[in-house]
N, C-alpha and C positions, 0 to 999 in steps of 0.2 A: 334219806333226808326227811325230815320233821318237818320244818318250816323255812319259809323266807322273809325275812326280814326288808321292809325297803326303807333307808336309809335318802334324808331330803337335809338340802340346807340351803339356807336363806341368807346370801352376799345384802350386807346391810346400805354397805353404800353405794348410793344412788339408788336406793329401793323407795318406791312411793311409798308413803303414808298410806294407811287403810284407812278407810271410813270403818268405823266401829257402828253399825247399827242392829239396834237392840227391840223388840216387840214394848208396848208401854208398860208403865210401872215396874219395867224391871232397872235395875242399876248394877254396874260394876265398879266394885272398891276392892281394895287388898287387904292382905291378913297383916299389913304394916299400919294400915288406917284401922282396920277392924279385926283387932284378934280375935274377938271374944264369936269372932264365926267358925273359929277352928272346928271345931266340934261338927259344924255343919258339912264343912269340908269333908270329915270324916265321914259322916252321915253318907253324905254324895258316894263319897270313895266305895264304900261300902256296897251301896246301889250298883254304881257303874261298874266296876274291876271284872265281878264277874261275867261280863259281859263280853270283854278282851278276851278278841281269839289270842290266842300263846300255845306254847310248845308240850304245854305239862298234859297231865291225866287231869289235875286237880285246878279247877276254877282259881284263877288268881284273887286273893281276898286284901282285903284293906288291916287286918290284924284287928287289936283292939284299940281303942283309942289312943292309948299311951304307946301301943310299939308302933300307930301309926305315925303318933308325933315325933317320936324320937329317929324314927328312918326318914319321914317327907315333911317334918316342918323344924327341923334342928340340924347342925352340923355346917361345913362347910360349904356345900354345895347349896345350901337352901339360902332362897331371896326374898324375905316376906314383902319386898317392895314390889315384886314381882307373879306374887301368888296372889293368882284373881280371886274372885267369885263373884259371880251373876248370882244378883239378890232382890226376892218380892216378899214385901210384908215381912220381912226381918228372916227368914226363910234362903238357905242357899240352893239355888236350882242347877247350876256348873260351878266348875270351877277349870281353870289351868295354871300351873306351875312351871317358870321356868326353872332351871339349876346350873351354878357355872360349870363349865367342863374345866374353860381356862380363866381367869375371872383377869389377869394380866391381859392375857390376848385378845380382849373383848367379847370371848365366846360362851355360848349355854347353850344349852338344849330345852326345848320343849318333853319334860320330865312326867306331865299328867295334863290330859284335856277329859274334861269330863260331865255330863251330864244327866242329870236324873233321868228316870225311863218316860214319866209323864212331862215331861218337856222338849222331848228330844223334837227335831225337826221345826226348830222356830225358830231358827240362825244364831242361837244361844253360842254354839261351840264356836261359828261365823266368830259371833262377837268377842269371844273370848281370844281367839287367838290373834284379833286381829289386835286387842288392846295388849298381847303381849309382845307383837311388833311393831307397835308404837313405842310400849316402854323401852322397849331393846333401842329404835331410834334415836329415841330421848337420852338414853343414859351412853350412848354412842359406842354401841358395842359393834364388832365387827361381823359378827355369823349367829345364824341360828341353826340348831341342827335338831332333826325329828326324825324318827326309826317306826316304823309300825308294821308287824303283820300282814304280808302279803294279801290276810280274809280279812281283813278290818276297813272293809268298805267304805263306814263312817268317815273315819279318821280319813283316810288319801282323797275321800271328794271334798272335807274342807280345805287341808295344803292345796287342792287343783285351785283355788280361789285365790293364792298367793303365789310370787316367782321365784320357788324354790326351784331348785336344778338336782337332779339325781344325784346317789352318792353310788359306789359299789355296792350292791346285795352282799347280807349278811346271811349264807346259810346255816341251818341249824340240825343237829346229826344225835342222835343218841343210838347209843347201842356200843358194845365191848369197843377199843380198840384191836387191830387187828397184832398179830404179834411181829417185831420187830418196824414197827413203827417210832 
């Protein structure tokens, strides 16, 4: 086994409202009010990615800006009403993205939470995810679902702040199959 995966999600109804609190002068807006932060987003991605424990040899990377946009801010899955970012001084210091799984059945996943390395530990990612289970309330979705890295300490102490419920672990294997499998 390589890794483990844990796997959270978030039953929308009857779920409280989060209080969204954020350190001063910072603000969160989306990539639907404010495209032209894309780039920062990127920026971010970039900063943060490598930092996600995963399965590989090779540090997960953000690509370049163009195959970032074309994989996490284009296509089906992507919400730009729903892609945050925590902003000071014009400047993106997080960001989180949701993505539909089933966009009928009210469902998304929590797709990217992320924060710069000089900001981390100011309730930035708090904030972040909390204003993406507001929007999800708002827009009357039914589930949120989030998966992270059994080493990704970060990430499972901000979901412990919200009442998501386990899902089944996701384990993770490499190496040949064996034969007659």
């Amino acid at each position: 086994m390589v890794s483990r995966i844990r796997g959270l999600r978030l039953l929308l109804d009857g779920c409280p409202r989060p209080t969204i609190d954020l350190p001063e002068e910072i603000a969160i807006t989306t990539l639907a009010e404010r495209p032209e932060l894309a780039h920062g987003v990127w920026e971010t991605a970039c900063e943060a990615m490598p930092d996600i424990p995963h399965d590989g040899d090779v540090p997960m990377s953000a690509g370049s800006f163009e195959e970032f946009r074309a994989r996490h801010l284009a296509g089906p899955r992507y919400i730009p009403e729903a892609t945050f970012a925590a902003v000071r001084d014009g400047e993106v210091l997080g960001y989180a993205q949701l993505g539909w799984m089933n966009r009928a059945a009210g469902l998304a996943d929590h797709a990217m939470l992320a924060v710069r390395r000089s900001w981390r530990g100011r309730g930035i990612a708090q904030a972040l995810k909390a204003s993406q289970i507001a929007w999800a309330l708002d827009n009357r979705l039914s589930e949120l679902r989030t998966a992270n890295d059994e080493r990704n300490a970060s990430a499972r102490a901000v979901n412990a702040n919200f009442a998501y419920t386990p899902l089944p672990a996701q384990l993770v294997f490499r190496g040949p199959l064996a034969a007659g499998m």
